[in-house]
PyMOL Python script that loads the backbone (N, CA, C, O; Angstrom):
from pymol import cmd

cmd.read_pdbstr("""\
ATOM      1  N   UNK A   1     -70.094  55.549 258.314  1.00  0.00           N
ATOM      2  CA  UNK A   1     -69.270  55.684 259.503  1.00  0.00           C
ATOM      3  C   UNK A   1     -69.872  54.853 260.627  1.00  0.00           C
ATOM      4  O   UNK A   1     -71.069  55.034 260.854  1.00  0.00           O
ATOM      5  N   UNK A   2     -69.275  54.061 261.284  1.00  0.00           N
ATOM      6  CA  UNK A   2     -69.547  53.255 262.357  1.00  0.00           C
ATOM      7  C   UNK A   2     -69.064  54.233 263.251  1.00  0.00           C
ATOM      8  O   UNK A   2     -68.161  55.064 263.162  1.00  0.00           O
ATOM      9  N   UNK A   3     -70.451  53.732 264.763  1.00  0.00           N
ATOM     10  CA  UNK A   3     -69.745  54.038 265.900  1.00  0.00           C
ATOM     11  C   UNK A   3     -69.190  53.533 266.604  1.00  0.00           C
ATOM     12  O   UNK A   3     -68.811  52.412 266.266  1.00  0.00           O
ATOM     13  N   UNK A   4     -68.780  54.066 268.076  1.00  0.00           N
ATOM     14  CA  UNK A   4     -68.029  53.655 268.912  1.00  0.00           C
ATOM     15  C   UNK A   4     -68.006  51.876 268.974  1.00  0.00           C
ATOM     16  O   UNK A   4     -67.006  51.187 268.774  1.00  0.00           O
ATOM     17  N   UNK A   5     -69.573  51.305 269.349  1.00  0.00           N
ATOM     18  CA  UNK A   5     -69.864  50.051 269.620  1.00  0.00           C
ATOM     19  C   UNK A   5     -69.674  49.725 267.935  1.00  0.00           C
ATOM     20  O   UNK A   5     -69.324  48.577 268.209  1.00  0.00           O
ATOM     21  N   UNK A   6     -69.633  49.738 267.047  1.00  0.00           N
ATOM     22  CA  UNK A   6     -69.969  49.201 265.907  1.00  0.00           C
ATOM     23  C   UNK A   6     -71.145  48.704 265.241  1.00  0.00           C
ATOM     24  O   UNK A   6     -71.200  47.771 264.440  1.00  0.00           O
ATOM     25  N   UNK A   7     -72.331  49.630 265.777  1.00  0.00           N
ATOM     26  CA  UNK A   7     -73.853  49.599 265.365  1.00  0.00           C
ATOM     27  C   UNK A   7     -73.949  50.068 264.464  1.00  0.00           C
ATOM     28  O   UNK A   7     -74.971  49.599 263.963  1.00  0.00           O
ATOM     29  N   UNK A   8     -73.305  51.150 263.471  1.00  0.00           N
ATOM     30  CA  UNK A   8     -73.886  51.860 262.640  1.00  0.00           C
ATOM     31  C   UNK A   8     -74.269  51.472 261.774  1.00  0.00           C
ATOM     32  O   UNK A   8     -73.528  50.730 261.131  1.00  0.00           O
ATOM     33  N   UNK A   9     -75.480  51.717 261.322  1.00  0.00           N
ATOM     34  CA  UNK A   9     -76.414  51.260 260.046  1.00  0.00           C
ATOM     35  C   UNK A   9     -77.093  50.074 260.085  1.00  0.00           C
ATOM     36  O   UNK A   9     -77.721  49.740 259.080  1.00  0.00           O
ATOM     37  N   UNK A  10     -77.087  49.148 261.368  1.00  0.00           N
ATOM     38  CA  UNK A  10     -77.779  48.324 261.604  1.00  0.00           C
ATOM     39  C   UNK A  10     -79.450  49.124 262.340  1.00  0.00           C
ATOM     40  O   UNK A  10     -79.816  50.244 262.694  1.00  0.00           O
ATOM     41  N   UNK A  11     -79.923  48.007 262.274  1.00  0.00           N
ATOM     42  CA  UNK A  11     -81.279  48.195 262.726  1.00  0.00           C
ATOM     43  C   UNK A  11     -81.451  48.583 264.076  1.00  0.00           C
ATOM     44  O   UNK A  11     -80.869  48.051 265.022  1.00  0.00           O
ATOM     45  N   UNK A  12     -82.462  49.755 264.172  1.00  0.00           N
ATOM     46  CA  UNK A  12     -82.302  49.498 266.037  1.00  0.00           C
ATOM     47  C   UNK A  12     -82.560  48.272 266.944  1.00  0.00           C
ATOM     48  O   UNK A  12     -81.838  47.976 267.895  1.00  0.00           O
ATOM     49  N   UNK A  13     -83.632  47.603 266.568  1.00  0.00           N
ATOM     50  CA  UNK A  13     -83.539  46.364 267.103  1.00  0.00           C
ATOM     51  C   UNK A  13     -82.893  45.589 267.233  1.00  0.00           C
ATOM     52  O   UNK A  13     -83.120  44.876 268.211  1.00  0.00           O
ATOM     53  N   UNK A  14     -81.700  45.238 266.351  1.00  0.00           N
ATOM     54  CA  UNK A  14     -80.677  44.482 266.075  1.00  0.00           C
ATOM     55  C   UNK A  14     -79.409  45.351 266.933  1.00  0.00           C
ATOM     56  O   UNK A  14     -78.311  44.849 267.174  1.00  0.00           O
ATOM     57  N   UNK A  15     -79.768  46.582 267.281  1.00  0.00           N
ATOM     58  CA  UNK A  15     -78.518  47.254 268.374  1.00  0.00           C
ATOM     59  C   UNK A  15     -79.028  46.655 269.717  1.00  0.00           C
ATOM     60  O   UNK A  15     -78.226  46.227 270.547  1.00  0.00           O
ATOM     61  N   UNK A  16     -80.303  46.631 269.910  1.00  0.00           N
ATOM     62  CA  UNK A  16     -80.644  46.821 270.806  1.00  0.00           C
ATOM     63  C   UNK A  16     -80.697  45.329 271.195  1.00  0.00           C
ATOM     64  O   UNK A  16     -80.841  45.200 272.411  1.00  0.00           O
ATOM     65  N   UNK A  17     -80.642  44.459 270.692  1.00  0.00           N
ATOM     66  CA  UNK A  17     -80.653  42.878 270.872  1.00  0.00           C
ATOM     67  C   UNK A  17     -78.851  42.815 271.010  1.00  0.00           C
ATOM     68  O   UNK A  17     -78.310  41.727 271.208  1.00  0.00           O
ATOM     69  N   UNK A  18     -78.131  43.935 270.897  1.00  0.00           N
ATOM     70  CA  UNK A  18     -76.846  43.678 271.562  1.00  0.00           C
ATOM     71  C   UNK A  18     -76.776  43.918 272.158  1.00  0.00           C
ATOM     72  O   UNK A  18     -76.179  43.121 272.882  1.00  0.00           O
ATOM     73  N   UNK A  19     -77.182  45.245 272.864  1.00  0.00           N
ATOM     74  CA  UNK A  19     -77.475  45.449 274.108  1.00  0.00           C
ATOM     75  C   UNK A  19     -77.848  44.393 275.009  1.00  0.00           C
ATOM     76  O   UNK A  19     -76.956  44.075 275.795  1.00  0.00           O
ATOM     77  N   UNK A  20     -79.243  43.588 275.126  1.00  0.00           N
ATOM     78  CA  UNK A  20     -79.615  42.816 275.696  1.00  0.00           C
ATOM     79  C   UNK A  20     -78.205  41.528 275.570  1.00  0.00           C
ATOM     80  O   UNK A  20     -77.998  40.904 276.611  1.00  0.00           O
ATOM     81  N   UNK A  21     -77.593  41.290 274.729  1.00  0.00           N
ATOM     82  CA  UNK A  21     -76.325  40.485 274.937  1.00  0.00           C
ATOM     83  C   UNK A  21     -75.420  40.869 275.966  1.00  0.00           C
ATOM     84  O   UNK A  21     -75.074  40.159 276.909  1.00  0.00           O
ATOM     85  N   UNK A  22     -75.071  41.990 275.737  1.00  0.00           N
ATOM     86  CA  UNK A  22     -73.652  42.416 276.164  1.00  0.00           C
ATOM     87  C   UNK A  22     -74.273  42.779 277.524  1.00  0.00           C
ATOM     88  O   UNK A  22     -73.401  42.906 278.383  1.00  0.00           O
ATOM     89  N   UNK A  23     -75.521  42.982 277.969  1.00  0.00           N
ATOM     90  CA  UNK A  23     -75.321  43.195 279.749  1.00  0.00           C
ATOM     91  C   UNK A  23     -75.920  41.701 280.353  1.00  0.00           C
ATOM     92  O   UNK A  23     -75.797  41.309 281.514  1.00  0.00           O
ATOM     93  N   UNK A  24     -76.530  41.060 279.345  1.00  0.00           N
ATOM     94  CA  UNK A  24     -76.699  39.499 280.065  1.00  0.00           C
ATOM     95  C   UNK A  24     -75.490  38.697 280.708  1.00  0.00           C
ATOM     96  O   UNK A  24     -75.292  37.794 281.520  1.00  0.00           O
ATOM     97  N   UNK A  25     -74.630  39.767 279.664  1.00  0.00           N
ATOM     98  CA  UNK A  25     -73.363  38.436 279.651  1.00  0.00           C
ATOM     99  C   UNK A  25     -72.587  39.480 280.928  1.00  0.00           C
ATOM    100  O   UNK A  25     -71.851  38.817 281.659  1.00  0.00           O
ATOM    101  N   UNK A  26     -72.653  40.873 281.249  1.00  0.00           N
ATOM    102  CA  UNK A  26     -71.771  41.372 282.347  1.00  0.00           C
ATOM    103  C   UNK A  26     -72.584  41.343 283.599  1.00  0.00           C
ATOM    104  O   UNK A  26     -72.120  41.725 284.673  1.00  0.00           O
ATOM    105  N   UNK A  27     -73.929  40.840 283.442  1.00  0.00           N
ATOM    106  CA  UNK A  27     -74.852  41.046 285.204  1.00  0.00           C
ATOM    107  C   UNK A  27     -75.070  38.928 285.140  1.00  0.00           C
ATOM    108  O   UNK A  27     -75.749  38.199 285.864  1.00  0.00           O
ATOM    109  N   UNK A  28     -74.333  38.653 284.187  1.00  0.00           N
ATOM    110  CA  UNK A  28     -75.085  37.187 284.072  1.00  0.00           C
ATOM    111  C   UNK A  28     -74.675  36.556 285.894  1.00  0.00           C
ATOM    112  O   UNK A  28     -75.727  36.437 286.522  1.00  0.00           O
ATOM    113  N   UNK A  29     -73.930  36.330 286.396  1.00  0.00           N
ATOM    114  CA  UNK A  29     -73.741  35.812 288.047  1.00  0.00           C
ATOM    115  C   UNK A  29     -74.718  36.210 288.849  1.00  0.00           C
ATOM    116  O   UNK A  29     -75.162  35.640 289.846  1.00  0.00           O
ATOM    117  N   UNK A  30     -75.169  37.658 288.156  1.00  0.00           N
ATOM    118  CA  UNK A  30     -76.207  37.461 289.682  1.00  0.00           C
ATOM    119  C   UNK A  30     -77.895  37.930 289.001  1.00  0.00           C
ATOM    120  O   UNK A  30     -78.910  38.104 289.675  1.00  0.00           O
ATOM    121  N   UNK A  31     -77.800  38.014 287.922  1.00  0.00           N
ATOM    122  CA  UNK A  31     -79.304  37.809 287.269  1.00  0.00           C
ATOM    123  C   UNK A  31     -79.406  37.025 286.023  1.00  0.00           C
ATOM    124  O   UNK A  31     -78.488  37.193 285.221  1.00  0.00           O
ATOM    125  N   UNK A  32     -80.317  36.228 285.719  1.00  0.00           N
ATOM    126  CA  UNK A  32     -80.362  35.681 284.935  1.00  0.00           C
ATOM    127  C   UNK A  32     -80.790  36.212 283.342  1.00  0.00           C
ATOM    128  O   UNK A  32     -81.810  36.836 283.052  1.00  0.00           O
ATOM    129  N   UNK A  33     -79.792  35.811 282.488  1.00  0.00           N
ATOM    130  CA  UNK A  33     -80.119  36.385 281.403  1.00  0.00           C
ATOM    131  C   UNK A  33     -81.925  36.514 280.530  1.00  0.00           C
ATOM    132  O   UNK A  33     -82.159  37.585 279.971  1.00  0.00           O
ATOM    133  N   UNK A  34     -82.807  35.635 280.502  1.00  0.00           N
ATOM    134  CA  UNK A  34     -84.082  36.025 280.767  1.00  0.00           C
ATOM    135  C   UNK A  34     -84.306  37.196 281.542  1.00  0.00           C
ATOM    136  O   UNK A  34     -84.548  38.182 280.845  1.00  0.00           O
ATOM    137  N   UNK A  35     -84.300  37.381 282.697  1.00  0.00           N
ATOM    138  CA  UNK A  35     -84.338  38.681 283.621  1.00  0.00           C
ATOM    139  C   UNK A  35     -83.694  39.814 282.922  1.00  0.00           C
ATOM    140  O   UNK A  35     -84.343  40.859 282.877  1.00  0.00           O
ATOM    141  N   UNK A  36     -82.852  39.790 282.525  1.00  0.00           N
ATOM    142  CA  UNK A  36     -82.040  41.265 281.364  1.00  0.00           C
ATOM    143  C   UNK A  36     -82.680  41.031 280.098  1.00  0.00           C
ATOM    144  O   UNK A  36     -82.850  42.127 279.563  1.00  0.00           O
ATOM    145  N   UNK A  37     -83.080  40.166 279.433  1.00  0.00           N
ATOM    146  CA  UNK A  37     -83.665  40.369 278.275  1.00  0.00           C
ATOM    147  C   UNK A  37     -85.597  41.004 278.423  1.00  0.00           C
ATOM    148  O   UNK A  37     -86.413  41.685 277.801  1.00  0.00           O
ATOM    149  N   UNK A  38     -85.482  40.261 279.580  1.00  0.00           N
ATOM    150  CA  UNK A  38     -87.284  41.370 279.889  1.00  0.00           C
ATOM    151  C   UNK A  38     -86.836  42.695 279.957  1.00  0.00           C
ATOM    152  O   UNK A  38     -87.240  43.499 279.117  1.00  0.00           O
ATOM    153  N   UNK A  39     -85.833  43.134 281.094  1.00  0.00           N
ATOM    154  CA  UNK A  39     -85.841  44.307 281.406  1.00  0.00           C
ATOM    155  C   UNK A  39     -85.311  44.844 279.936  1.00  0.00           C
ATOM    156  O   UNK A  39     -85.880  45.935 279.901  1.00  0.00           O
ATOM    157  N   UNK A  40     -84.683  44.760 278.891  1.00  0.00           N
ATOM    158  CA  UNK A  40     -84.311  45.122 278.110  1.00  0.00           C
ATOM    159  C   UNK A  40     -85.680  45.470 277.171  1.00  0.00           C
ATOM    160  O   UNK A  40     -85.810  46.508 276.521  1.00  0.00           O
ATOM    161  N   UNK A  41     -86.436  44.631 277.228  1.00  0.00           N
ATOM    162  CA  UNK A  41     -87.864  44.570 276.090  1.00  0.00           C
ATOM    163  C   UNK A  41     -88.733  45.662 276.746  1.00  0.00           C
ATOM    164  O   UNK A  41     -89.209  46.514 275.997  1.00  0.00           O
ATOM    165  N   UNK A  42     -89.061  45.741 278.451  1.00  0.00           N
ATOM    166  CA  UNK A  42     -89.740  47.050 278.930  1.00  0.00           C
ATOM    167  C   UNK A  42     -89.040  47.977 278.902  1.00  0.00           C
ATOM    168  O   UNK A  42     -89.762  48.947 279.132  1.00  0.00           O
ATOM    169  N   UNK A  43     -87.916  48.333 278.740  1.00  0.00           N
ATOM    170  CA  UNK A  43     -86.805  49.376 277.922  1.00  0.00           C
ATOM    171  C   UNK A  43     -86.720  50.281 277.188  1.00  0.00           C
ATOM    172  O   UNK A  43     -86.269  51.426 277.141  1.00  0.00           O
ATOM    173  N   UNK A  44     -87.621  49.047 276.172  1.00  0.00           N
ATOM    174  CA  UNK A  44     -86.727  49.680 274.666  1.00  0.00           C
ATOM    175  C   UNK A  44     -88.491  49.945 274.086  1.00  0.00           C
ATOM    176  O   UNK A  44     -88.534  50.499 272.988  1.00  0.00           O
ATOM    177  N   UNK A  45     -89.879  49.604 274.715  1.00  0.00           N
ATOM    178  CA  UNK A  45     -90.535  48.982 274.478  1.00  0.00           C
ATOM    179  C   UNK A  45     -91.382  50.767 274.085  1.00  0.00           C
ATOM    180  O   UNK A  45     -92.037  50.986 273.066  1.00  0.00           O
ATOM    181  N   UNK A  46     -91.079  51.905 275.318  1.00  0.00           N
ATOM    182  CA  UNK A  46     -91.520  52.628 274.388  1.00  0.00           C
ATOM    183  C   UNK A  46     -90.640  54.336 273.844  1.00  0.00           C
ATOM    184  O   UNK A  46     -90.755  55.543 274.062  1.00  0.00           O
ATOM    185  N   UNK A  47     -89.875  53.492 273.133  1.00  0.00           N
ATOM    186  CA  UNK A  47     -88.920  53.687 272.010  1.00  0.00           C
ATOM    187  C   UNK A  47     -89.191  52.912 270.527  1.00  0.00           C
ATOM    188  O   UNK A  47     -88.478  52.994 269.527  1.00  0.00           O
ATOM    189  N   UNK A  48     -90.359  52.184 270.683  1.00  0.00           N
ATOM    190  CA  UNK A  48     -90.540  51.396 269.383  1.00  0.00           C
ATOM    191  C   UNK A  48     -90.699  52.144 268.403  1.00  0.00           C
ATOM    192  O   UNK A  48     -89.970  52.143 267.411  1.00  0.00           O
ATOM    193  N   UNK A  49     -91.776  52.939 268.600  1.00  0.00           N
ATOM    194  CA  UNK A  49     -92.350  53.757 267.591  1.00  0.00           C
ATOM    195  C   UNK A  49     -91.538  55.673 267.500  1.00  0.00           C
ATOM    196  O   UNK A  49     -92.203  56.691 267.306  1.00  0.00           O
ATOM    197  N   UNK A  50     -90.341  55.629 267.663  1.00  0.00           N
ATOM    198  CA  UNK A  50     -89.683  56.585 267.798  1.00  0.00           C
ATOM    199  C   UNK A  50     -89.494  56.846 266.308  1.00  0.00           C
ATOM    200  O   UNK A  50     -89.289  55.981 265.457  1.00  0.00           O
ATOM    201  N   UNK A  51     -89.593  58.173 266.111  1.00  0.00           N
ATOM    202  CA  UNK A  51     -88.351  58.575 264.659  1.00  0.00           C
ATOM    203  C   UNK A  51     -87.542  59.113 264.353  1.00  0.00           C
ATOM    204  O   UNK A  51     -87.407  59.774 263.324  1.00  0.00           O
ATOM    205  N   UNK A  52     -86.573  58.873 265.500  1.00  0.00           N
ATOM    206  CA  UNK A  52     -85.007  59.499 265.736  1.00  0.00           C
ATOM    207  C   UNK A  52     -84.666  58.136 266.801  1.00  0.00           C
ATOM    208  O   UNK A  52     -85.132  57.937 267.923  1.00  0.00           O
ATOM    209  N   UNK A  53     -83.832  57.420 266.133  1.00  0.00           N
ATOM    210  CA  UNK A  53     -83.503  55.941 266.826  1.00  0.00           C
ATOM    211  C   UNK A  53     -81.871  55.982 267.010  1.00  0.00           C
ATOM    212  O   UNK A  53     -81.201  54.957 267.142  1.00  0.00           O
ATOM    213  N   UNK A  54     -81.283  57.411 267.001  1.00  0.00           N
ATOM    214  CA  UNK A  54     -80.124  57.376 267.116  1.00  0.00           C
ATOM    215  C   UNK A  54     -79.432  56.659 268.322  1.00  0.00           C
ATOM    216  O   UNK A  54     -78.583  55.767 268.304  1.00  0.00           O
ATOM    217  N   UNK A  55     -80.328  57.614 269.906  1.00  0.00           N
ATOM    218  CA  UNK A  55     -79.685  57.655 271.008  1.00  0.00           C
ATOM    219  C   UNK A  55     -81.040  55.667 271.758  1.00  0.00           C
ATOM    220  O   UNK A  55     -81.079  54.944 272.753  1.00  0.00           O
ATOM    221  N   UNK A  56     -81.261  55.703 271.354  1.00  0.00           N
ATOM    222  CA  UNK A  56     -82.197  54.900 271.870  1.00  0.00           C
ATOM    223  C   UNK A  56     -81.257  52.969 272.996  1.00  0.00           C
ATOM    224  O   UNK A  56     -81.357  52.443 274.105  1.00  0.00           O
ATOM    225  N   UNK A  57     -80.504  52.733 271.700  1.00  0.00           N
ATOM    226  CA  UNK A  57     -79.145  51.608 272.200  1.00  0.00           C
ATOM    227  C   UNK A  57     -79.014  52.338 273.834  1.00  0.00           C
ATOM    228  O   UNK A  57     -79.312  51.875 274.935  1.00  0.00           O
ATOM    229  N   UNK A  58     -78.554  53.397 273.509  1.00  0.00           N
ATOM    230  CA  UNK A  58     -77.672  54.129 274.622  1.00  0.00           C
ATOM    231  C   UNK A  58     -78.927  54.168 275.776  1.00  0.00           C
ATOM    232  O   UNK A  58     -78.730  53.769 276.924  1.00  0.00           O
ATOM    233  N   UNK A  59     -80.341  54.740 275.290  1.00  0.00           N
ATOM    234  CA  UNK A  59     -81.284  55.070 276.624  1.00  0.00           C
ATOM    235  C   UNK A  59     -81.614  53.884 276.890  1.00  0.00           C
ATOM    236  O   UNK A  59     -82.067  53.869 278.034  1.00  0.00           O
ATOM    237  N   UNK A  60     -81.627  52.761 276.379  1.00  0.00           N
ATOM    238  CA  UNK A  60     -81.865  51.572 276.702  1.00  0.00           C
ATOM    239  C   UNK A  60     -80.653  50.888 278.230  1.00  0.00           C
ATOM    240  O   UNK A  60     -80.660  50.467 279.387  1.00  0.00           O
ATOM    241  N   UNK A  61     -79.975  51.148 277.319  1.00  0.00           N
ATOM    242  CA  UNK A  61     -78.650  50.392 278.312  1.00  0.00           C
ATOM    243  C   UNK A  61     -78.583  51.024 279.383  1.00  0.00           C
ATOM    244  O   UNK A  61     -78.473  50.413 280.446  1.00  0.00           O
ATOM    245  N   UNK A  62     -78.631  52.267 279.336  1.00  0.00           N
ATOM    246  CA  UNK A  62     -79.180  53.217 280.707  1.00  0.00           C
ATOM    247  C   UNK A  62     -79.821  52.799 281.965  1.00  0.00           C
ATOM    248  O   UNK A  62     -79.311  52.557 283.058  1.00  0.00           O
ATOM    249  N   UNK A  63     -81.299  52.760 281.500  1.00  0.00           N
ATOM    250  CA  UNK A  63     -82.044  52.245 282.026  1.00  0.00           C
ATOM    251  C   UNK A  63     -82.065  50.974 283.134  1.00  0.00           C
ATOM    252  O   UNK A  63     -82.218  50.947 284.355  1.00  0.00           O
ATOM    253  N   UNK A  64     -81.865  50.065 282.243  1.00  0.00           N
ATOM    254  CA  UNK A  64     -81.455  48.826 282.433  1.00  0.00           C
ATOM    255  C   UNK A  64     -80.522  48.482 283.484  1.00  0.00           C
ATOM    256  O   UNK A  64     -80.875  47.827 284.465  1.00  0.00           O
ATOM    257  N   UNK A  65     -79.151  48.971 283.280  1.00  0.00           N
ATOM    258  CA  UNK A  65     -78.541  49.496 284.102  1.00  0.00           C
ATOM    259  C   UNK A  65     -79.109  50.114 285.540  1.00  0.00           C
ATOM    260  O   UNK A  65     -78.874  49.450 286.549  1.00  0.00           O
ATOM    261  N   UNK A  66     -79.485  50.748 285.607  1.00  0.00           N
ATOM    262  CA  UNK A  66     -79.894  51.747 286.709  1.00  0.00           C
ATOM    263  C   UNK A  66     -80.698  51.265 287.631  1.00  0.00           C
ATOM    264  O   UNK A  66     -80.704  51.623 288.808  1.00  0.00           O
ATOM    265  N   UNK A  67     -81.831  49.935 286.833  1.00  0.00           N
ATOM    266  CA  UNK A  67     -82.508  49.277 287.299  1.00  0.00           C
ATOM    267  C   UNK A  67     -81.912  48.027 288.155  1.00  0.00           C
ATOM    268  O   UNK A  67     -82.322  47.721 289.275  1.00  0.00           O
ATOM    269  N   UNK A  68     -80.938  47.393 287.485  1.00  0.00           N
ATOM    270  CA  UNK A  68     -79.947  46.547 288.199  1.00  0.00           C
ATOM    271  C   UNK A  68     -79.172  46.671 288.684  1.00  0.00           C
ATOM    272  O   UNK A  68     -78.455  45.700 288.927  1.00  0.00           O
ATOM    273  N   UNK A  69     -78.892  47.756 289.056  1.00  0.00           N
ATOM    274  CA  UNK A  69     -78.103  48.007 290.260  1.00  0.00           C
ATOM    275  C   UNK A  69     -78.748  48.584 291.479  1.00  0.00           C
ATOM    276  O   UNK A  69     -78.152  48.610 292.556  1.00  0.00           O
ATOM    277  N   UNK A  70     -80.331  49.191 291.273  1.00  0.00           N
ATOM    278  CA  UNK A  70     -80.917  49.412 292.479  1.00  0.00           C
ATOM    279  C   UNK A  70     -81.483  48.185 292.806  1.00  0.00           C
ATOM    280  O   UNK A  70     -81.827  48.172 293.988  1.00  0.00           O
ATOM    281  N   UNK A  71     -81.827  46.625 291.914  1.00  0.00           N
ATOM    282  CA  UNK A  71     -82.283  45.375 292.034  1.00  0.00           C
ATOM    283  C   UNK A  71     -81.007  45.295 293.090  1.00  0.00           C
ATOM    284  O   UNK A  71     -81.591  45.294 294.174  1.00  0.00           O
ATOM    285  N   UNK A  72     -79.900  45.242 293.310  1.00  0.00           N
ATOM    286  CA  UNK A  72     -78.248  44.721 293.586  1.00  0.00           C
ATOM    287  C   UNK A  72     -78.371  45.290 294.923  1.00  0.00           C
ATOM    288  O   UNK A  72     -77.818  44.713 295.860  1.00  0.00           O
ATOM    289  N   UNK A  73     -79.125  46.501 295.138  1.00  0.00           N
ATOM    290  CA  UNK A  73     -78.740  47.104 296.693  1.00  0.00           C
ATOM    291  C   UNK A  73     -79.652  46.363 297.398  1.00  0.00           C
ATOM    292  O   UNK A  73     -79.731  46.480 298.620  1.00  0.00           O
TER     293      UNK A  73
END
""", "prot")
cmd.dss("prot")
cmd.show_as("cartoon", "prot")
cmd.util.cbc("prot")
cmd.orient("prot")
């Protein structure tokens, strides 16, 4: 069963390297995609060694998020 995004059964890293796509490409005008792919790597970075990688995509993008938009104010 796939989810919502269509991650299921892929690797977390490989979700999570969509992640780092898909908000490079929606904050790309006013940060540079380098800049979202760091913040994405201190992110996800300690979630590496997790062993429940279900919600992790999701706490990632979170984050990230939350961070660039208090960068934005």
């Amino acid at each position: 069963m796939r989810n919502a995004a269509g991650t299921s059964g892929m690797p977390v890293e490989e979700q999570v390297a969509h992640v780092a796509d898909r908000l490079a490409v929606e904050y790309g005008e006013t940060v540079g995609a380098g800049v979202v792919r760091e913040l994405v790597a201190q992110a996800y970075s300690p979630y590496r060694q997790a062993k429940v990688t279900q919600f992790v995509p999701v706490l990632v993008d979170r984050s990230v998020r939350q961070r660039l938009r208090a960068a934005a104010r």
